[in-house]
C-alpha positions as CSV (number, residue, x, y, z in Angstrom):
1,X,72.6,70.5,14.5
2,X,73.4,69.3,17.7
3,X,75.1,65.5,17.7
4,X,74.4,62.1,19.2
5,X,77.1,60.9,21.6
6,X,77.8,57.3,22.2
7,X,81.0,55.0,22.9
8,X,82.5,52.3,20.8
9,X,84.4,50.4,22.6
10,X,85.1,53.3,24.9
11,X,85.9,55.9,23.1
12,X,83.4,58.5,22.4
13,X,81.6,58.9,19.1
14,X,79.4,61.3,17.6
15,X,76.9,61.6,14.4
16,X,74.3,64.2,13.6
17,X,71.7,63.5,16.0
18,X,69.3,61.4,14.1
19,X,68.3,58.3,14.8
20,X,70.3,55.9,13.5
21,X,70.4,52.0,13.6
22,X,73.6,49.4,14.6
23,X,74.2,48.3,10.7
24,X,74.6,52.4,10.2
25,X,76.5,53.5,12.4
26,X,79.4,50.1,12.1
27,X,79.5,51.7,7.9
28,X,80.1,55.3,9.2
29,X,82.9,53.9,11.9
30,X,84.4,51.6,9.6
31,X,84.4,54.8,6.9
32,X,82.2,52.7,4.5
33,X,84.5,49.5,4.1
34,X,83.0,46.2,4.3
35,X,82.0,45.3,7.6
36,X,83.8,41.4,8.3
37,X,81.0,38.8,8.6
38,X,83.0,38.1,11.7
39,X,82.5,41.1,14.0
40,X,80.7,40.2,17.2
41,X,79.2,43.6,18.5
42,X,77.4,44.4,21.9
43,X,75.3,47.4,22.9
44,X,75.4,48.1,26.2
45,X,76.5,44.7,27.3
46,X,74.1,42.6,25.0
47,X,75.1,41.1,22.1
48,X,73.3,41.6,19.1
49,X,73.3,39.2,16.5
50,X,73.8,40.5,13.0
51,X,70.7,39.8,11.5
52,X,69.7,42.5,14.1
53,X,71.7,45.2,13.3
54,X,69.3,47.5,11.2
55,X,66.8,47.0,13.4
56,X,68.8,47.7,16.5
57,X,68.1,51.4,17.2
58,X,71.5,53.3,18.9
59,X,70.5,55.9,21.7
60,X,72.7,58.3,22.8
61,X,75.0,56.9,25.9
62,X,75.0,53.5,24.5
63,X,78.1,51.5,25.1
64,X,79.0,49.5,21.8
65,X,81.7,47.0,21.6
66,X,83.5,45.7,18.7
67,X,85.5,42.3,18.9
68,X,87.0,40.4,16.1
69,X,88.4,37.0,16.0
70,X,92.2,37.3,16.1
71,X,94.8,34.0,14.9
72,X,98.2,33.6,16.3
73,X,99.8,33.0,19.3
C-alpha cells in the first residue's frame, strides 16, 4: 500500500495512504500520548483551532506545524 507524505514541522512524514484527519495524525506522531491542550498547530500556514482537528482533513504535501508554549528565560 503505497503512503501519504506530508511535513510536520519540516520533516517528512508518512502513513498508509488513507485519508486521515489533523486530531489523527497529532496521536500517531505523538505515538498515542496525550496530546497537551496547549499545542497550537497550523496546516499549511493556517491555524487550526482545536475544536477543528477531526474535521480538518490532511492531504498529502501539507505543511503542519507544531508549537508549544515554552517558560524560562
Amino acid at each position: 500500500m503505497r503512503k501519504k507524505i506530508f511535513f510536520i514541522n519540516g520533516d517528512p512524514f508518512a502513513i498508509k495512504n488513507s485519508e486521515k484527519d489533523l486530531y489523527t495524525i497529532l496521536k500517531v506522531f505523538s505515538k498515542n500520548e496525550k496530546i497537551e491542550d496547549s499545542l497550537a498547530v497550523a496546516v499549511n500556514n493556517e491555524l487550526v483551532i482545536k475544536s477543528f482537528w477531526r474535521n480538518k482533513i490532511i492531504k498529502e504535501g501539507d505543511r503542519i506545524e507544531i508549537v508549544r508554549p515554552f517558560f524560562g528565560g
